[in-house]
C-alpha positions, 0 to 999 in steps of 0.5 A: 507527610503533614502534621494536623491539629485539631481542637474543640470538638465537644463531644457529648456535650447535648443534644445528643443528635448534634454531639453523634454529627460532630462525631462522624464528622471528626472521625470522618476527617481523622479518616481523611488525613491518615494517608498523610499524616506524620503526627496528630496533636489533638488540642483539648477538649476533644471531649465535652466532659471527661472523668476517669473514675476507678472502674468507671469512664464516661459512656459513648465516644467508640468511634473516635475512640476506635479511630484512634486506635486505628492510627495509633496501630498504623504508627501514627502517633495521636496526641491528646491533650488535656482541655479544660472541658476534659481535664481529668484524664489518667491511664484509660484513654492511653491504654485503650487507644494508644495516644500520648497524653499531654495534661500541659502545654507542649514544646516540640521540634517539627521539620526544623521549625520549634512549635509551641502547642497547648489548648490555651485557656492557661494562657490568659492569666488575668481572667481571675475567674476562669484561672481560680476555677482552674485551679479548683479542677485540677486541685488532687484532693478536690478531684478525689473528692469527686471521685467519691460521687456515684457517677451517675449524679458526678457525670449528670452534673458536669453535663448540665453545667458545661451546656449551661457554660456554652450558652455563655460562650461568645466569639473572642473580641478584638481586645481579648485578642490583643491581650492573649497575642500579648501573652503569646508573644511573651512565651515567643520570645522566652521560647524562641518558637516559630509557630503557636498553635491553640485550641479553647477560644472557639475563632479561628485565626492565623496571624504571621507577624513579629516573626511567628506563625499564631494560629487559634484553631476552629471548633467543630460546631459551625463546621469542620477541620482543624490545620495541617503543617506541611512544607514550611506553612501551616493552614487551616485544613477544612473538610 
C-alpha cells in the first residue's frame, strides 16, 4: 500500500474548458491509484477559490467532490488541506465527502518514517506582502465580514483577482529556493522529520540531502500526477 500526495490543481480557476480538463484529469489519476493507496494527503489549493457561506458553497467541482467520496466510503482516508487559494473551508467538504481537513501544517508518522506536510506558503516568512495578506484572509472578523456579500459579487470578485494573480505566478528562482530550503531545514532540525513535502510553488523538486527527503509538488496545469511514497522512497507519480 502507498501514500500519494498531490497539490495545486486550481480548479475553477477560468476558462472553464481548461479548469473541466484539469478536473478529469485529477479525477482520472484519484481513480488510478485507489487500488493501492493507504492514504491521500491533498496539499492545498485543490480548488481555486473556495468560501463556505452559511447556505451557500461555490458551484461545480461534483466529480472530484463524488470521487472523494468514492474513497472515503471505501476506507481510504483523504486528507484536504487548506491552501491559500481555498483557505476558507468549514464543515461542508467534511461532511459531504468524508476528508479530513487540515486548515495548518501536519506532522505524521508514515511507515516508521516522520513527514512533515503543509501547502507552504507559511513557509516563507520574509515575503511581507504575501504573509500581511495571509493574515488579512484568514483574520475571523474580516471573513464574516465577507460572508455578509451576496455571493454572487463575494465569489465573481475572487475569481477575477485570483486569475488575475496567476497571470503574475513565475517559476521559483534558485535563490527563492535556497531561502525557502533554509526555512525547511529549520523546521528538520526543530522536528526531526524524514521527509517535507509541499504544495504552492508550482515546481516541482525532490532534493535528498543534509539527511531528508524535500519534495515540492507539480501543479496540474502543465501536466499530471502528484507523488506516492512506498517502501522507503518517495517520487513523483505521474499520469
Amino acid at each position: 500500500m502507498k501514500y500519494y500526495f498531490a497539490a495545486d490543481v486550481h480548479l475553477g480557476l477560468p476558462p472553464e474548458n481548461e479548469s473541466r480538463e484539469r478536473e478529469k484529469r485529477f479525477v482520472n489519476w484519484l481513480d488510478k491509484i485507489k487500488s493501492d493507496a493507504a492514504e491521500i494527503f491533498l496539499l492545498g489549493d485543490i480548488f481555486d477559490f473556495w468560501f463556505e457561506y452559511r447556505k451557500v458553497v461555490p458551484k461545480g467541482f461534483v466529480r472530484t467532490l463524488g470521487k472523494i467520496a468514492e474513497l472515503t466510503d471505501a476506507g481510504i482516508p483523504v486528507h484536504l488541506f487548506a491552501g491559500n487559494h481555498d483557505l476558507w473551508m468549514r464543515d461542508y467538504l467534511a461532511s459531504e465527502t468524508g476528508a479530513v481537513i487540515h486548515s495548518t501544517d501536519l506532522s505524521v508518522n508514515l511507515n516508521g518514517k516522520k513527514f512533515y506536510l503543509a501547502h507552504g506558503d507559511a513557509l516563507d516568512t520574509d515575503n511581507k506582502m504575501h504573509m500581511a495578506l495571509r493574515s488579512i484572509f484568514t483574520n475571523k472578523f474580516l471573513q464574516k465580514m465577507y460572508s455578509g456579500i451576496h455571493p454572487f459579487f463575494g465569489l465573481s470578485f475572487a475569481h477575477a483577482w485570483s486569475k488575475s494573480n496567476r497571470k503574475k505566478h513565475s517559476p521559483i528562482t534558485p535563490q527563492q529556493f535556497e531561502r525557502l530550503y533554509g526555512y525547511v531545514c529549520k523546521k528538520v532540525k526543530s522536528g526531526n522529520y524524514d521527509f517535507v513535502i509541499i504544495g504552492h510553488i508550482h515546481t516541482p523538486m525532490n532534493v535528498m540531502k543534509n539527511g531528508f527527503n524535500f519534495m515540492t509538488l507539480p501543479d496540474w496545469f502543465s501536466g499530471s500526477g502528484g507523488a506516492a511514497f512506498d517502501n522507503g522512497e518517495l517520487q513523483f507519480d505521474e499520469f
